[in-house]
C-alpha positions in Angstrom: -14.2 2.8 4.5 -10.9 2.1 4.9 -11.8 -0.5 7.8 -13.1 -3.0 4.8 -10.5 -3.2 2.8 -6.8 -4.7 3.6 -3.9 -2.8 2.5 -1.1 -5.0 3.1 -1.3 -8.4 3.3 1.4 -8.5 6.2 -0.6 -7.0 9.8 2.7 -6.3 11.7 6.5 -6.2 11.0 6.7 -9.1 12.7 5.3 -11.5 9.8 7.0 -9.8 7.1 10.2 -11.2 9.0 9.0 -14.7 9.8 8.1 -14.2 5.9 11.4 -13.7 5.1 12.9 -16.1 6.7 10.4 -18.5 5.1 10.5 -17.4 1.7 12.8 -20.6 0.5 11.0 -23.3 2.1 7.3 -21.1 0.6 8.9 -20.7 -3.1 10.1 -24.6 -2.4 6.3 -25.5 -1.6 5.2 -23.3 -4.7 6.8 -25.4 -7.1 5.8 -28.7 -5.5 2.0 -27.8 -5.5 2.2 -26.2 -8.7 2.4 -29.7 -10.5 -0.2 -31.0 -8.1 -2.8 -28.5 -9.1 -1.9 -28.8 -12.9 -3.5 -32.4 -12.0 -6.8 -30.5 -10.7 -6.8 -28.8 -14.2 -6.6 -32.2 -15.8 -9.3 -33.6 -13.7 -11.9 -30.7 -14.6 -10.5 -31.0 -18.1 -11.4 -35.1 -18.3 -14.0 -35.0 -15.8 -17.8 -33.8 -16.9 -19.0 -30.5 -13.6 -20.9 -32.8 -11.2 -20.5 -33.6 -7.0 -18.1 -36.5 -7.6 -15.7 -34.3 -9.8 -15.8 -31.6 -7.1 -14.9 -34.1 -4.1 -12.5 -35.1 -6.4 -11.2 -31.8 -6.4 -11.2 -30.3 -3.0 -9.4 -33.4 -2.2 -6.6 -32.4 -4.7 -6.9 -28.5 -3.2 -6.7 -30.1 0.2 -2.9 -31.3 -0.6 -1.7 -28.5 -1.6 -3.2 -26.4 1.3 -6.6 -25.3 0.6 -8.8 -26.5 3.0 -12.2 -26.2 2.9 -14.5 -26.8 6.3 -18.2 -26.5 5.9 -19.6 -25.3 9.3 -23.2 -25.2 8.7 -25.6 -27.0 5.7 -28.7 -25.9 5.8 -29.6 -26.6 2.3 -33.6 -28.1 1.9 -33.9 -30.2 -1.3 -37.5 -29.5 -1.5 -36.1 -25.4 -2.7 -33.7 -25.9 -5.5 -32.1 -22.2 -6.0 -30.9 -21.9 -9.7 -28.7 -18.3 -7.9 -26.1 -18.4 -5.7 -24.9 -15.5 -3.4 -21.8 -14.8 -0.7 -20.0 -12.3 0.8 -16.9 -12.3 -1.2 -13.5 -11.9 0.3 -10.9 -13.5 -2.3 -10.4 -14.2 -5.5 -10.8 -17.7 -4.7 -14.0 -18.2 -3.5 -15.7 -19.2 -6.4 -13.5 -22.2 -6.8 -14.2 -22.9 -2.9 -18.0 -22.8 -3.6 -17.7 -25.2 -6.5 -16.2 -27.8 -4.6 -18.9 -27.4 -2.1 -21.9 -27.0 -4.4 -20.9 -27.7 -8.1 -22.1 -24.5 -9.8 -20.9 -21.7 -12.7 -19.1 -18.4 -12.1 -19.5 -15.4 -14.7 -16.8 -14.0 -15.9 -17.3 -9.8 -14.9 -14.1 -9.0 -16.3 -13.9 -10.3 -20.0 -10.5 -12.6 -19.3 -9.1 -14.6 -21.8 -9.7 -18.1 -22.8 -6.8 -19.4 -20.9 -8.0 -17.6 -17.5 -11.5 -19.2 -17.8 -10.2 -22.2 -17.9 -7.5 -22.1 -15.5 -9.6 -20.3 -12.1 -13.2 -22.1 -13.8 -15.0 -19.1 -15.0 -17.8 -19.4 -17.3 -18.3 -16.5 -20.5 -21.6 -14.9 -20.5 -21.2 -12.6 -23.5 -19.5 -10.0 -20.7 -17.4 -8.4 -23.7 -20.8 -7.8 -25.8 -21.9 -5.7 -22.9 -23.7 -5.4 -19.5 -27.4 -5.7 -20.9 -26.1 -8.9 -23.0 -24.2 -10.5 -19.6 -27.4 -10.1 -17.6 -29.9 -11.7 -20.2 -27.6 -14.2 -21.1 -27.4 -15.1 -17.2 -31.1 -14.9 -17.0 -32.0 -16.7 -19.7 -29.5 -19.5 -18.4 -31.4 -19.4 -15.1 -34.9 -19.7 -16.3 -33.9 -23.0 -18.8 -34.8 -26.1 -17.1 -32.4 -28.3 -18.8 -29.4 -26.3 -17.2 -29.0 -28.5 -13.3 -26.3 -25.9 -11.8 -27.1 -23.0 -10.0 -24.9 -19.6 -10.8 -22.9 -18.0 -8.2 -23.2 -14.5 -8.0 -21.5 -11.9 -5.8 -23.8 -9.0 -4.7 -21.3 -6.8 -3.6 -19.3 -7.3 -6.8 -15.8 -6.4 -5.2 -13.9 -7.9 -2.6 -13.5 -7.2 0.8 -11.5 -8.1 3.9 -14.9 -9.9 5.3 -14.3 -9.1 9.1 -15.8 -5.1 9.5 -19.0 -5.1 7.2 -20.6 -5.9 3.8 -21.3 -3.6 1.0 -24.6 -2.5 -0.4 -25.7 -5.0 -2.8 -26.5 -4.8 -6.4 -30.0 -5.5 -6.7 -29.6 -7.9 -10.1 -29.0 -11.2 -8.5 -32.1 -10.6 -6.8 -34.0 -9.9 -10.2 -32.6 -13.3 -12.0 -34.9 -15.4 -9.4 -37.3 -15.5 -6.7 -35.4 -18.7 -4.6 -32.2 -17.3 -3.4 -29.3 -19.6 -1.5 -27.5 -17.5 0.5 -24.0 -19.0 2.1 -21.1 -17.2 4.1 -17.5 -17.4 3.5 -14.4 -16.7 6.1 -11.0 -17.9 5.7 -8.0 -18.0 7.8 -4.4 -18.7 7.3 -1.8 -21.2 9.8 0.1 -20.4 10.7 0.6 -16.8 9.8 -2.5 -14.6 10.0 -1.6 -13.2 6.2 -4.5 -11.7 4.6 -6.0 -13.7 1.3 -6.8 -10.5 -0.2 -5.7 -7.0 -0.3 -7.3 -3.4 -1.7 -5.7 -4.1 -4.9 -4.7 -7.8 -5.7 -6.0 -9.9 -8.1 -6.5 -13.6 -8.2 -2.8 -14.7 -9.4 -1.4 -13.0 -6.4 -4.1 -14.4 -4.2 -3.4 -17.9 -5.4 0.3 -17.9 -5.2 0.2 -16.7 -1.7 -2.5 -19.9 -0.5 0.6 -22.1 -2.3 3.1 -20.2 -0.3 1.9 -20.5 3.1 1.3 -23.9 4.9 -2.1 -23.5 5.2 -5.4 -21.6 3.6 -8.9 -22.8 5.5 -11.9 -21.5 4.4 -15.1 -21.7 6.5 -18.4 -22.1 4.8 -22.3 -21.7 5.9 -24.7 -22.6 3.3 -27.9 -20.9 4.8 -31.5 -22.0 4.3 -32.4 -20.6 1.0 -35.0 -17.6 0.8 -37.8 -17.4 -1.1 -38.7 -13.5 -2.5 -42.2 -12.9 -0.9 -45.0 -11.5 -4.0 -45.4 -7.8 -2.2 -42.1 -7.7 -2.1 -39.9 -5.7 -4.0 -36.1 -6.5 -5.8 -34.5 -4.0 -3.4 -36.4 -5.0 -0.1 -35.4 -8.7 -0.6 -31.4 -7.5 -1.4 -31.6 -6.2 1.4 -33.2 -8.8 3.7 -30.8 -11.2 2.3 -28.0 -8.8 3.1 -29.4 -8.9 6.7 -29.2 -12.7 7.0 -25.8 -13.0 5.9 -24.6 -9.8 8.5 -25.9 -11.5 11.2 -24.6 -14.6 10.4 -21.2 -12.8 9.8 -21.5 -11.1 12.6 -20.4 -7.7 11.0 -22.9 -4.6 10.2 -24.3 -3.6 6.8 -22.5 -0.3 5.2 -23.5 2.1 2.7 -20.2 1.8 0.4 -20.7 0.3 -2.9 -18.4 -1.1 -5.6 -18.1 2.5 -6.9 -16.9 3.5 -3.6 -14.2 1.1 -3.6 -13.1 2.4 -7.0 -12.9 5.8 -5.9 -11.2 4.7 -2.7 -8.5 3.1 -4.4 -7.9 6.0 -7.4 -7.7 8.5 -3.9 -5.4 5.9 -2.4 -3.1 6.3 -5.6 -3.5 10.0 -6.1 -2.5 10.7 -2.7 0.8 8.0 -3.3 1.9 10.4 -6.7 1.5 13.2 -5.0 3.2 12.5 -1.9 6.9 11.0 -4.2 6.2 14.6 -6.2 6.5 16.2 -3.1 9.4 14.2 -1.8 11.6 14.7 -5.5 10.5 18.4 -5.4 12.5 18.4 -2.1 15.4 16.3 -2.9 15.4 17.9 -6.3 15.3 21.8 -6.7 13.8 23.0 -9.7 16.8 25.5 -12.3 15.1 28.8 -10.7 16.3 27.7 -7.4 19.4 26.4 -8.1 20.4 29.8 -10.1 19.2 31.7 -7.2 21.3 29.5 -4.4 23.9 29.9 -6.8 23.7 33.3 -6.6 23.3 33.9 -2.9 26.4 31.6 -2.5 28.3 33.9 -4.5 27.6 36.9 -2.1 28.8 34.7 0.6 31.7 33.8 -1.2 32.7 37.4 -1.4 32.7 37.8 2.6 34.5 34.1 3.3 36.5 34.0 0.3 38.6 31.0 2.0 35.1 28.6 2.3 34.6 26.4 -0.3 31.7 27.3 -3.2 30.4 23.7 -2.7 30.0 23.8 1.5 28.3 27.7 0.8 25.9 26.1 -1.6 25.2 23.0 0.4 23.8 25.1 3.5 21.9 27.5 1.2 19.9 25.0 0.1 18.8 24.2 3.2 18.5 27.4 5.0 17.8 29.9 2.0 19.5 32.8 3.9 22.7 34.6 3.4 22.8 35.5 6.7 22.4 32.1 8.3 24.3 30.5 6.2 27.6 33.1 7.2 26.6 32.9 10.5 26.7 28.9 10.4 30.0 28.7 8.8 31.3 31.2 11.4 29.9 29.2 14.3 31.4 26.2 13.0 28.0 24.7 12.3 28.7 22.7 9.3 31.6 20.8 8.1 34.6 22.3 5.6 36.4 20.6 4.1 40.7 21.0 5.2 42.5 22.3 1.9 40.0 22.2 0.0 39.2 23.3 -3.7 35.7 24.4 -4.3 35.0 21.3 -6.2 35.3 18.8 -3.4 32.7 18.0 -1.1 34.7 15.6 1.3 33.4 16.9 4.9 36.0 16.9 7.9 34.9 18.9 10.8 36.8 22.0 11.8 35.6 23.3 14.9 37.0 26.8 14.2 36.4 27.3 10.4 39.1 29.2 8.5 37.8 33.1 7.8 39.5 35.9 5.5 42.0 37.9 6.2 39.8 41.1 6.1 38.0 39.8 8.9 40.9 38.9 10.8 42.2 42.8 10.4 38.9 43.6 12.0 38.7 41.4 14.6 42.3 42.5 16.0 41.6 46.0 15.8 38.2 45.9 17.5 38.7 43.4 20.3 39.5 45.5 23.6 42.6 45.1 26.1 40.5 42.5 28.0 39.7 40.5 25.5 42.7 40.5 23.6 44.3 38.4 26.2 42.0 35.3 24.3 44.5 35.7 21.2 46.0 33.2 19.5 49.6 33.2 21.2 47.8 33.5 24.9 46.3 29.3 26.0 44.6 29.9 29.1 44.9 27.6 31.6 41.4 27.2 32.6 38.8 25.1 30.5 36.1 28.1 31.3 39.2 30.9 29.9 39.4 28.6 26.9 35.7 28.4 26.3 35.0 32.6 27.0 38.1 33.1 24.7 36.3 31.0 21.7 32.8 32.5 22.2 34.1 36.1 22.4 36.0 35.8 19.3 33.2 33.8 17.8 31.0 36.8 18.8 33.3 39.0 17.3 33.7 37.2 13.9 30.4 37.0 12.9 29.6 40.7 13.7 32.2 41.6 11.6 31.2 39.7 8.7 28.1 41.2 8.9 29.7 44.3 8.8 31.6 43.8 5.6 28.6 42.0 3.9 26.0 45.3 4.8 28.9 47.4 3.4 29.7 45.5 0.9 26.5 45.4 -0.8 24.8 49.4 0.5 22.6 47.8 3.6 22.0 49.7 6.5 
């Protein structure tokens, strides 16, 4: 599933560098072709829907990008097919296909006015309802006196166009028995930037073909197909679908628009879950902050001298009163030099500063041999020096141990 669909619109770290480094000259272009294409507007607004006015405007597109190369016309005027259908891989295309073969696009989505008219939808009644939008379209099909065909997309959701096609609704199918089936690919120069992603819509997709140099699109206008009498809406979807995989070059799938939805609301689900996760961690919760606050004062009681702050800093990492002594002791965290309990300025210590209890202990317990490591003997070796500091260390942390376990009636 995931193979379908692009996530990102940038395929490597690489491009979203060279982006970077683009971006003024892209926003520059932007701007520039911005007031070009308000002249396209003007030109469809003047202009009555007919080959000349599309020439007209692919030529404008052309300027500001947009390229349109048609590979293969294999259209017969002898089969005039009042439907339409392509794969569909941006939100783009239907504007592509218009300039190609001057046509009307259905709005699915119930836009405004403005949005019609801007990316050249036409209304169908979507907002009265599906059974209104189809026998509106219908009804538009079977009237003679209407000349251009409508362009409908029988996977009714975009892909990436390179790993396979969707299952396709069986409706466009129904609307007529002459069918003209084209293909549509599109590349970018000179950064292979997707047109499309999972979740764009068609602003995005069209400020990106500004931004970048160049957009081509590849079109195949396929012989058109004619629904046999024995057969069936479903078996000609699907022999349709067949044409345009092999023309494609990618395999048919299973996944419908439905899948896609599902896809995405997983995609998102799995997102929130994975920030609740990561503010749970950076963010305990009051029960665990009373009970490190707790545990730190226990610890506190054994190294008086260590700051509350450095005690509960470790805690929450190693939830262990033992660890956490035995880390402090081993000079395995920073304390802070004269510090209050307030502070939380680290400077390393590599001996950390221990109570005076512990101290006692430590000089009654070490033996004759060891008590040549004390503080008033420096040995000359660097082997003396290190056995003096991991014997005492040794000894430190058994002995606050000691004073914790009695402290608090462990055995």
């Amino acid at each position: 599933m995931d193979r379908l669909f692009d996530i990102s619109r940038f395929p490597d770290p690489g491009s979203v560098v060279l982006t970077i480094f683009y971006f003024p000259f892209g926003l520059v272009l932007v701007i520039i072709r911005l007031f070009i294409a308000l002249h396209g507007l003007l030109v469809s607004c003047i202009l009555p829907k007919s080959a000349a006015t599309s020439f007209i405007l692919k030529s404008i597109f052309a300027v500001v990008g947009i390229h349109i190369m048609v590979q293969e016309d294999k259209r017969d005027e002898k089969k005039k097919a009042k439907i339409l259908v392509a794969n569909y891989i941006s939100h783009l295309d239907h504007m592509i296909i218009d300039f190609i073969q001057p046509c009307h696009t259905p709005d699915y989505q119930g836009l405004s006015g403005f949005e019609q008219w801007v990316f050249a939808y036409k209304n169908f009644g979507i907002s009265k309802g599906t059974d209104t939008f189809e026998k509106n379209i219908k009804e538009y099909v079977t009237d003679d006196n209407n000349k251009f065909p409508v362009l409908l997309w029988p996977e009714k959701t975009t892909t990436n166009g390179r790993k396979g096609l969707l299952k396709f609704d069986k409706f466009p199918f129904s609307c007529s028995s002459i069918i003209q089936p084209m293909t549509i690919q599109a590349t970018r120069w000179p950064l292979d930037v997707k047109v499309t992603t999972l979740t764009s819509n068609r602003w995005t997709d069209f400020f990106w073909s500004m931004f970048f140099p160049y957009t081509i699109f590849k079109i195949k206008i396929l012989p058109a197909m004619e629904k046999s009498a024995d057969e069936s809406v479903e078996e000609f979807a699907d022999r349709v679908r067949e044409k345009l995989s092999s023309t494609l070059k990618v395999r048919m799938t299973d996944y419908t628009f439905e899948d896609k939805e599902k896809y995405i609301k997983r995609l998102d689900s799995e997102t929130k879950q994975k920030k609740a996760s990561s503010n749970k961690k950076t963010k305990p919760n009051p029960a665990e902050l009373a009970e490190v606050s707790k545990m730190a004062q226990q610890v506190k009681e054994v190294l008086p001298e260590t700051p509350l702050s450095v005690i509960e800093k470790d805690l929450l990492k190693t939830k262990d009163i033992d660890r956490t002594i035995s880390n402090i002791l081993e000079g395995k965290i920073v304390i802070p030099r004269n510090a209050s309990d307030s502070s939380i300025l680290s400077v390393p210590s590599s001996i950390p500063e221990v109570s005076q209890e512990i101290r006692d202990k430590v000089n009654t317990q070490v033996s004759p041999a060891q008590q040549k490591y004390s503080a008033h003997y420096f040995p000359k070796s660097s082997s003396d020096r290190h056995q003096s500091f991991e014997e005492r260390k040794k000894i430190m942390i058994e002995t606050a141990r000691q004073i914790y376990m009695e402290k608090h009636g462990l055995h």
